[in-house]
SERO-4910 file (N, C-alpha, C, O; in steps of 0.05 Angstrom, whole numbers):
BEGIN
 pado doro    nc1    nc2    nc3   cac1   cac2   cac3    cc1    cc2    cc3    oc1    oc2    oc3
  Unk    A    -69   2348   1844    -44   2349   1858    -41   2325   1877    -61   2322   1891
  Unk    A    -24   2308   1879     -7   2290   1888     10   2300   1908     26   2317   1900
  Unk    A     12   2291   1941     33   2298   1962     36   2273   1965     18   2260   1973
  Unk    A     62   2263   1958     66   2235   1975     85   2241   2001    106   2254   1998
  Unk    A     80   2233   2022     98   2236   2053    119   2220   2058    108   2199   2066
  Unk    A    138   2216   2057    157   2200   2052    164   2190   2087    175   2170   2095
  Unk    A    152   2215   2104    155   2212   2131    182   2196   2133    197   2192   2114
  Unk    A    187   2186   2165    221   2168   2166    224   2145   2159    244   2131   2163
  Unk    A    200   2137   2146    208   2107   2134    243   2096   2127    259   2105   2110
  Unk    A    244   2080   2143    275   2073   2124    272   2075   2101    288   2092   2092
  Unk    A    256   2063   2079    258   2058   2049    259   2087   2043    257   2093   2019
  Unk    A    261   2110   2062    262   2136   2049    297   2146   2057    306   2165   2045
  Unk    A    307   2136   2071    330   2142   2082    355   2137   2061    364   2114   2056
  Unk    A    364   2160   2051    394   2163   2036    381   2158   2006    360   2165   1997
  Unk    A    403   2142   1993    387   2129   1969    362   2129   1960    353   2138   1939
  Unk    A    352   2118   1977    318   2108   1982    307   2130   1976    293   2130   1955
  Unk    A    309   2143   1982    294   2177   1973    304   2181   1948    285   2180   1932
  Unk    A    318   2185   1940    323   2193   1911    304   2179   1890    289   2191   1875
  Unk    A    308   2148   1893    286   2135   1879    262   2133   1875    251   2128   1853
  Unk    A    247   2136   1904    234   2142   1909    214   2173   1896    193   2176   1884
  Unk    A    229   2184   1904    228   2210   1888    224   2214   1862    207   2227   1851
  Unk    A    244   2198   1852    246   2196   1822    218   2186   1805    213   2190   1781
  Unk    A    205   2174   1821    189   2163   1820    160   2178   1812    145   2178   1792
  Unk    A    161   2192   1837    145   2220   1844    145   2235   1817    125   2236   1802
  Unk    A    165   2245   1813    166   2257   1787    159   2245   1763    140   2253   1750
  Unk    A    174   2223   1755    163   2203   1731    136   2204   1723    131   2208   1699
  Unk    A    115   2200   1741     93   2197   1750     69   2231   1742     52   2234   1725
  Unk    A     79   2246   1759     77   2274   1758     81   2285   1723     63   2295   1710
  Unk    A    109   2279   1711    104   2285   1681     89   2269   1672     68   2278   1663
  Unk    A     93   2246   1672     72   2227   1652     44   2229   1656     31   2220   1637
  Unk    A     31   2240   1679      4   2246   1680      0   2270   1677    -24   2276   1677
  Unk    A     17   2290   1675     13   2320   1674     -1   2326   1707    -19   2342   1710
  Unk    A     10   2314   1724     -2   2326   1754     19   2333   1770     39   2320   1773
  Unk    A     14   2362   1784     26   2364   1798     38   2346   1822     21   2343   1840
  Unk    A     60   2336   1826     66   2315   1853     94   2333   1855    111   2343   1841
  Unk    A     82   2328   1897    106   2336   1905    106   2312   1934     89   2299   1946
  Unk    A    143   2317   1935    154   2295   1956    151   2320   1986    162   2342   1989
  Unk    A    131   2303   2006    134   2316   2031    158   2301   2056    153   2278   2063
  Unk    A    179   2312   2066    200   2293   2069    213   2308   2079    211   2331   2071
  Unk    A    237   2301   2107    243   2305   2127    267   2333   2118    271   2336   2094
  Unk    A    278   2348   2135    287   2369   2133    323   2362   2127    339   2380   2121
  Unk    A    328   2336   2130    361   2325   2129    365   2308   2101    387   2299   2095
  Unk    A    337   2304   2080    336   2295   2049    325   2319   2038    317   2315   2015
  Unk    A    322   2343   2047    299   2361   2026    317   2368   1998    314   2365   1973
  Unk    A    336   2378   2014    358   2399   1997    361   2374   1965    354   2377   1942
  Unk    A    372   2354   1978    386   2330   1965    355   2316   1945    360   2298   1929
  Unk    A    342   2320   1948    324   2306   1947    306   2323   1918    297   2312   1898
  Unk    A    306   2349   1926    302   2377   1906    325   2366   1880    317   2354   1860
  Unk    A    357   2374   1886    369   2376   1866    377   2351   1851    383   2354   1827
  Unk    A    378   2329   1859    373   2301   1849    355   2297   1829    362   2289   1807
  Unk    A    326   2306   1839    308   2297   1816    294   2315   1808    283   2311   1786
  Unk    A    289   2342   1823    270   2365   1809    247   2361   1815    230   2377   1809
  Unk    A    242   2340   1828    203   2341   1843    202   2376   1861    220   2394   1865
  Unk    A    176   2374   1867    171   2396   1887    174   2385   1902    165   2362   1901
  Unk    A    192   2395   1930    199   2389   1960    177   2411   1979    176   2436   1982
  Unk    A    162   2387   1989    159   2412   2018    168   2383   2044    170   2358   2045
  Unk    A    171   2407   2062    182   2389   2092    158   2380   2103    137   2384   2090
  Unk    A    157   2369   2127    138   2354   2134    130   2371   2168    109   2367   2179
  Unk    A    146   2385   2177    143   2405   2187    160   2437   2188    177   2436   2172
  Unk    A    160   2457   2198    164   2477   2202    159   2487   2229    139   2481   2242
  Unk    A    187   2508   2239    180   2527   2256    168   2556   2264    155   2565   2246
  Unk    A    171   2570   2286    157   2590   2290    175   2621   2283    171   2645   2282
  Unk    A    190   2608   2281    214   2624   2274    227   2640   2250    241   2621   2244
  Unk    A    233   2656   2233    249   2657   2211    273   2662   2206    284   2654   2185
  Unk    A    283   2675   2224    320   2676   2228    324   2688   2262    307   2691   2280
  Unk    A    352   2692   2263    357   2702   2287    372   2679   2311    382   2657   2305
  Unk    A    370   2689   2336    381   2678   2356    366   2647   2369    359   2643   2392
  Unk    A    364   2631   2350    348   2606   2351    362   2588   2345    374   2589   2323
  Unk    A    365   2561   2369    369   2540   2353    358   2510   2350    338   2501   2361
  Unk    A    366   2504   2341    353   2468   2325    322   2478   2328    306   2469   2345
  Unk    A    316   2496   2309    289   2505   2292    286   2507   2257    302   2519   2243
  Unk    A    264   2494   2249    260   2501   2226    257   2517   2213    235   2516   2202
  Unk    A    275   2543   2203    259   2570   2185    243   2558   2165    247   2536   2156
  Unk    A    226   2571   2158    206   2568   2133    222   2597   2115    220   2593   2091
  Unk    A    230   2613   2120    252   2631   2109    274   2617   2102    280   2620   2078
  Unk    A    293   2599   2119    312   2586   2104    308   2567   2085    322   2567   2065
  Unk    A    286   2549   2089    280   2539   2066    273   2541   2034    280   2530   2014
  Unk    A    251   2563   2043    252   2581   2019    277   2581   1997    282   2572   1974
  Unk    A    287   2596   2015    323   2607   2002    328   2583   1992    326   2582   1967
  Unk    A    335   2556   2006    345   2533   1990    328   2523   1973    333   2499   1967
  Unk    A    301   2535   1960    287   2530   1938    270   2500   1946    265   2483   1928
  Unk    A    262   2497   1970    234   2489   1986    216   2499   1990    215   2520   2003
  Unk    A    196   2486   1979    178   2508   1970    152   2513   1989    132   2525   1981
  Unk    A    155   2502   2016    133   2489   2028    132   2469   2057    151   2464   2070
  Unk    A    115   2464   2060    112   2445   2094     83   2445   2097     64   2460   2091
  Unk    A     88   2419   2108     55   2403   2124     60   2424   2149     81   2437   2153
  Unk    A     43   2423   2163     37   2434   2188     16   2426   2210     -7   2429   2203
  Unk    A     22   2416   2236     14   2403   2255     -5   2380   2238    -29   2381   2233
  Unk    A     19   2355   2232      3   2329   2223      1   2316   2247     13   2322   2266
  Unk    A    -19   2294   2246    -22   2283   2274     -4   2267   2287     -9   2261   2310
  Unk    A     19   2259   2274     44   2249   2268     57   2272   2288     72   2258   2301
  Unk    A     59   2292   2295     78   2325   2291     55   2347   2310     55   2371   2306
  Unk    A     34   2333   2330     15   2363   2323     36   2383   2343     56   2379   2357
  Unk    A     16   2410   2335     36   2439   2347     17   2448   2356     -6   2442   2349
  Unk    A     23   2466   2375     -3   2474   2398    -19   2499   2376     -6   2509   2357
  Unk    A    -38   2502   2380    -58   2514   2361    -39   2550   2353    -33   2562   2333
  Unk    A    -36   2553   2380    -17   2587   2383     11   2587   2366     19   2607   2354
  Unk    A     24   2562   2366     54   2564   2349     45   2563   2319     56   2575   2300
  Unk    A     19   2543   2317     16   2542   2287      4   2573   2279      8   2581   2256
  Unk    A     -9   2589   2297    -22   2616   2278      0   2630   2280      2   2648   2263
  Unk    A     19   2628   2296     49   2643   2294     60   2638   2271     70   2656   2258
  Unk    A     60   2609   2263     80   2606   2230     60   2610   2215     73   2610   2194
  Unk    A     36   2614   2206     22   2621   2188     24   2653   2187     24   2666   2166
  Unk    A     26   2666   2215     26   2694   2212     43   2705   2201     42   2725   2187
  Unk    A     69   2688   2212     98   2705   2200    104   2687   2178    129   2683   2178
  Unk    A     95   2677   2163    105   2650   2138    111   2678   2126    102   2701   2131
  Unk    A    138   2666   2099    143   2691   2083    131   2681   2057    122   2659   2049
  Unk    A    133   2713   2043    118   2695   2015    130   2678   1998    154   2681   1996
  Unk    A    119   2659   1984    127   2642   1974    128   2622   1983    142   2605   1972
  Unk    A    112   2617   2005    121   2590   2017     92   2580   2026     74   2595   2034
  Unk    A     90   2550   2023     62   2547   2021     54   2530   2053     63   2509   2061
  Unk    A     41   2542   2060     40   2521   2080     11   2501   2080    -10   2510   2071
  Unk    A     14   2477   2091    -12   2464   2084    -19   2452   2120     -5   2440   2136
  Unk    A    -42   2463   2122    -53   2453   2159    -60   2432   2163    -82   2432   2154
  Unk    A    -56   2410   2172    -76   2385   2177    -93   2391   2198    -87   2404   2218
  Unk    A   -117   2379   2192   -143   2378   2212   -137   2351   2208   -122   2341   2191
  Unk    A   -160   2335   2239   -169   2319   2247   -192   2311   2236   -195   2288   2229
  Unk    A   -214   2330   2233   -239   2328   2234   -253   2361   2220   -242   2383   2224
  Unk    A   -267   2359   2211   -281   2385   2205   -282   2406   2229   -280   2430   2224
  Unk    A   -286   2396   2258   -299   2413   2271   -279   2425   2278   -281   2447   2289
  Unk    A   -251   2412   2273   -228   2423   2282   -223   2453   2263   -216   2474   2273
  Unk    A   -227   2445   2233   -224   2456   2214   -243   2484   2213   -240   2503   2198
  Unk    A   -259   2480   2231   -282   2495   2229   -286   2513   2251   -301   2532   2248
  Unk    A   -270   2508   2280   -273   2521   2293   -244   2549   2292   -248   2572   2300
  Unk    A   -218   2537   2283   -200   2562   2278   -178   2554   2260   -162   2572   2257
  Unk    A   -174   2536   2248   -150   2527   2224   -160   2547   2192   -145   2562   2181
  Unk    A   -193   2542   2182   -202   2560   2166   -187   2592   2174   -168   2606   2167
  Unk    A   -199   2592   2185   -195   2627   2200   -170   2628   2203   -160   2651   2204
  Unk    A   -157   2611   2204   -120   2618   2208   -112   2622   2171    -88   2623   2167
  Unk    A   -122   2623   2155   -121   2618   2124    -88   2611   2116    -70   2626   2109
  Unk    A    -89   2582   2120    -66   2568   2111    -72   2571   2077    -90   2582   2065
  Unk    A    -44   2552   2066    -56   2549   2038    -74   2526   2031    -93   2525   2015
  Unk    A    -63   2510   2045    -81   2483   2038    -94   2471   2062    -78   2463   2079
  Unk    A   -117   2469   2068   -123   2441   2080   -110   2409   2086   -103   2393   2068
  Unk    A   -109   2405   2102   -104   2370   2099   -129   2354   2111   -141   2372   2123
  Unk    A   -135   2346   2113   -154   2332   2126   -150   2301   2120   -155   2289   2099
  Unk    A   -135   2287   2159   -133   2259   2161   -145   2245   2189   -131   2247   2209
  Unk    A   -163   2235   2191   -175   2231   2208   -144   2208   2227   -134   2191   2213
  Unk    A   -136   2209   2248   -119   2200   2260   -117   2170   2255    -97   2157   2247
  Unk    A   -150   2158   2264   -140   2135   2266   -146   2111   2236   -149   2087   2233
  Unk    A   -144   2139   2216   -143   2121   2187   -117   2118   2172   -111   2102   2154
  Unk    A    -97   2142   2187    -76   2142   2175    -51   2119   2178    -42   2110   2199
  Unk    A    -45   2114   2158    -36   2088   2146    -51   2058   2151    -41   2035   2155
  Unk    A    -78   2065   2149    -96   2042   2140    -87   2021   2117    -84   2026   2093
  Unk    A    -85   1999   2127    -95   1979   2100   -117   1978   2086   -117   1980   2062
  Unk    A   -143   1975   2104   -158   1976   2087   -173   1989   2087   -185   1982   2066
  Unk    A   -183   2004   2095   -206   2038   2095   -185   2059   2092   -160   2058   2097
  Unk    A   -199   2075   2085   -190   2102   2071   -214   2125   2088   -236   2119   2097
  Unk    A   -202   2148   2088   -237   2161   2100   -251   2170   2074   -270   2184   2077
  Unk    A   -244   2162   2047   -256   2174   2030   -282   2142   2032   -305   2140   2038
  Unk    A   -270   2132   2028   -293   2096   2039   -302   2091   2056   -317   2072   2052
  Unk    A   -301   2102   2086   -311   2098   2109   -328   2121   2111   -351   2116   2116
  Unk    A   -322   2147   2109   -330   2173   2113   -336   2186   2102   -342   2208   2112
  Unk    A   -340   2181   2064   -348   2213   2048   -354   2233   2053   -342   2253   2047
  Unk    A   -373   2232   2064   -394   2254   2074   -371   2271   2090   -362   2291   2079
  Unk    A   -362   2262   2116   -343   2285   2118   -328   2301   2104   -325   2325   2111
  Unk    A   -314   2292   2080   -295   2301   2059   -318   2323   2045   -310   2345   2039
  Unk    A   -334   2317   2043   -354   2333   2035   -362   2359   2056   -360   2384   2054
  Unk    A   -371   2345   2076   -374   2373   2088   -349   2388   2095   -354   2412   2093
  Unk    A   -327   2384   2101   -303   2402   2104   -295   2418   2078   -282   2439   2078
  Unk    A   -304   2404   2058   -298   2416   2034   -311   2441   2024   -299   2457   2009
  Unk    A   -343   2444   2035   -361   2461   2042   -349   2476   2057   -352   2499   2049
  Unk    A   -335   2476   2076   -331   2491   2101   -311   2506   2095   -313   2528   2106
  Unk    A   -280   2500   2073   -259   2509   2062   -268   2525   2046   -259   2548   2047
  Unk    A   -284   2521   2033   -299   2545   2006   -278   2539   1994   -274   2515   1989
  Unk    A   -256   2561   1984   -242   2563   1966   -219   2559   1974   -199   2566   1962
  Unk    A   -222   2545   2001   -194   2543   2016   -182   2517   1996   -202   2505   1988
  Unk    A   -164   2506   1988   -164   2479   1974   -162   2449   1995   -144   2452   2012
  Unk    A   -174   2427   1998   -179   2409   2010   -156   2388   2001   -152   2378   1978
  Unk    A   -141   2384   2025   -131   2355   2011   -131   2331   2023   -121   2335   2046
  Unk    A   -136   2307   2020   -151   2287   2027   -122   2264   2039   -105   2256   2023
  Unk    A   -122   2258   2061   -105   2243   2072   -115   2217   2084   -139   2219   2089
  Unk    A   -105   2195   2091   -113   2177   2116   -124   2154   2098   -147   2150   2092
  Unk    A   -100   2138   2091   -111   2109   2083   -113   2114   2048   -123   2096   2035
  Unk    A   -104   2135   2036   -109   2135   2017    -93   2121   1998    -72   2134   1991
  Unk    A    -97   2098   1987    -84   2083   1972    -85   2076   1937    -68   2065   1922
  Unk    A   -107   2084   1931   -123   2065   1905   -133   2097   1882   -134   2122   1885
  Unk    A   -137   2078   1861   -157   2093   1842   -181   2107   1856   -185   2131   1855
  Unk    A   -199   2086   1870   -228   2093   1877   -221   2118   1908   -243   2126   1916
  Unk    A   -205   2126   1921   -197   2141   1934   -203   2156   1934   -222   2167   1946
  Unk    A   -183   2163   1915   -187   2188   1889   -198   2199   1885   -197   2223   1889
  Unk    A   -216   2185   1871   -242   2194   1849   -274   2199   1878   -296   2208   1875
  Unk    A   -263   2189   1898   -283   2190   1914   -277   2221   1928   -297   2236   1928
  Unk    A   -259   2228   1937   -249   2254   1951   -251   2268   1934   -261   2290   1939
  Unk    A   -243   2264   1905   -247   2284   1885   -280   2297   1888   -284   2321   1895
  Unk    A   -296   2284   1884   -323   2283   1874   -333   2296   1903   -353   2310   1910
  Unk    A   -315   2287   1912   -336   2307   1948   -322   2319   1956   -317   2318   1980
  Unk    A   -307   2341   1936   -292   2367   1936   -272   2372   1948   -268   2393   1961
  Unk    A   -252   2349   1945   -226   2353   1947   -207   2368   1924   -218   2366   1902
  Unk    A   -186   2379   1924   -168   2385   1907   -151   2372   1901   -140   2378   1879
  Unk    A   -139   2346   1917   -116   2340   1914   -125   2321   1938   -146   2321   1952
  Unk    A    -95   2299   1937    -88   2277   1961    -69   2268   1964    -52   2268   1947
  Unk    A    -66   2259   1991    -34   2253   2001    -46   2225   2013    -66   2218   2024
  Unk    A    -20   2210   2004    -13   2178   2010     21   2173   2030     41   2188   2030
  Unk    A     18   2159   2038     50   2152   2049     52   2116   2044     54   2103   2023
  Unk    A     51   2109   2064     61   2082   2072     50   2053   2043     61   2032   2036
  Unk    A     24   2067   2034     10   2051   2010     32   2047   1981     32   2027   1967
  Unk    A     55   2081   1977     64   2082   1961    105   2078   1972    124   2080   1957
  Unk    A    102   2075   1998    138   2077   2000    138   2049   2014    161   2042   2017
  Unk    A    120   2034   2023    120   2008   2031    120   1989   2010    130   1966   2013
  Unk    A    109   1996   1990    106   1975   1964    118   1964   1950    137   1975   1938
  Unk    A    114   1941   1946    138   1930   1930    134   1931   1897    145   1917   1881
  Unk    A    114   1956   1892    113   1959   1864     99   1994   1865     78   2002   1855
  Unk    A    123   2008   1884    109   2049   1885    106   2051   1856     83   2043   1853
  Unk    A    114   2055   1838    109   2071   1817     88   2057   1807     79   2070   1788
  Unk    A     67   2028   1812     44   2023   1799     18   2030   1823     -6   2026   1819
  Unk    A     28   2038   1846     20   2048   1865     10   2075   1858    -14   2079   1862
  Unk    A     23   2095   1847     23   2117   1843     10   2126   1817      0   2148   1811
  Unk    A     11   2099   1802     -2   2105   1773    -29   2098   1778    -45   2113   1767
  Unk    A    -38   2082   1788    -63   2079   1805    -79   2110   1810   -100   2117   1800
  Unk    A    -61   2127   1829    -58   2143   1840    -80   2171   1826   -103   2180   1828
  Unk    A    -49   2177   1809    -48   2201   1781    -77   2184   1755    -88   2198   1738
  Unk    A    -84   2154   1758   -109   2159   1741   -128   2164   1751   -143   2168   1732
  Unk    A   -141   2168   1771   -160   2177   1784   -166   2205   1779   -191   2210   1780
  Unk    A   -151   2224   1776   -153   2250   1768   -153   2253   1749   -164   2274   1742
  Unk    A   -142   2239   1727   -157   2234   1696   -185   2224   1693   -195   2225   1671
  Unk    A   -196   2216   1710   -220   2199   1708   -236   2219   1720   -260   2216   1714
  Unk    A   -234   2234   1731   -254   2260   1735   -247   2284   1720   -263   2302   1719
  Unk    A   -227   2285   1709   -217   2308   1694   -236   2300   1667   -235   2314   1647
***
């Protein structure tokens, strides 16, 4: 599985997203991998029926309907056939109490994925909150040029991955390349998320194919 973050980059703004997107998908059929676009709450809708990728938002509220405003439902989204949200990225974090609140009341069908910092974060109450996914991006790798934590850090990716059991791990922070990949793969990741490597580029879709062979290469 493939999350690319489209976060507010201009090159994601209006247009830019669609293509972008389009991309995502192209990519996704032609390797047979799941990819989905993670991306702001004012392109989701547009962004879903345009190209048919999987949309999740990049955050979510505590909320699901009612007397609230300028909040995210994870209930309304649903309904508009979003399937999902990152949750406290380091980009976005949420105080530890609001995030076990939207994990508690999340409705079904909706996936939510937690970012950790670090294992110990992961380890001391995000596990125990049982999101669906893991994220794991160490802060100050995210949008690296040139380290990745799968290259600087294995061993962590490894031990958090131990620590998730069957939770699924997904590998963030600097992740750009083939060898990424195949490195987070191998020290028990499920999946990885890229941003700035693949919407900064002046060639995303060979960015991405990079990407999607890496999971052929362990598959």
């Amino acid at each position: 599985m493939i999350l690319v973050n489209f976060k507010i980059y201009s090159e994601t703004f209006g247009d830019g997203a669609i293509k972008l997107a389009k991309i995502v998908k192209d990519i996704g059929d032609k390797y047979k991998i799941r990819t989905i676009v993670t991306t702001s709450a004012l392109d989701a809708l547009r962004i879903s029926r345009e190209t048919g990728v999987e949309v999740w938002l990049q955050n979510v509220d505590q909320y699901s309907d009612g007397k609230h405003s300028g909040f995210i439902s994870p209930k309304q989204a649903l309904a508009l056939d979003i399937k999902g949200s990152l949750l406290n990225h380091s980009e976005h974090s949420v105080p530890k109490g609001t995030v076990l609140k939207i994990i508690k009341n999340n409705p079904p069908g909706f996936t939510l994925c937690c970012c950790v910092k670090s294992p110990s974060q992961a380890e001391k109450w995000v596990i125990k909150a049982k999101p669906d996914y893991v994220l794991f991006e160490p802060p100050e790798l995210i949008a690296s040029e040139n380290e990745s934590v799968a290259t600087k850090n294995p061993q962590s990716i490894q031990k958090l991955a131990t620590l998730c059991q069957d939770l699924p791990l997904i590998v963030g922070a600097g992740v750009k390349n083939r060898e990424d990949v195949e490195i987070s793969l191998k020290m028990g990741a499920k999946a990885v998320m890229l941003s700035s490597a693949f919407v900064l580029s002046d060639d995303p879709r060979a960015v991405l194919s990079g990407i999607a062979s890496g999971f052929n290469a362990i598959i």
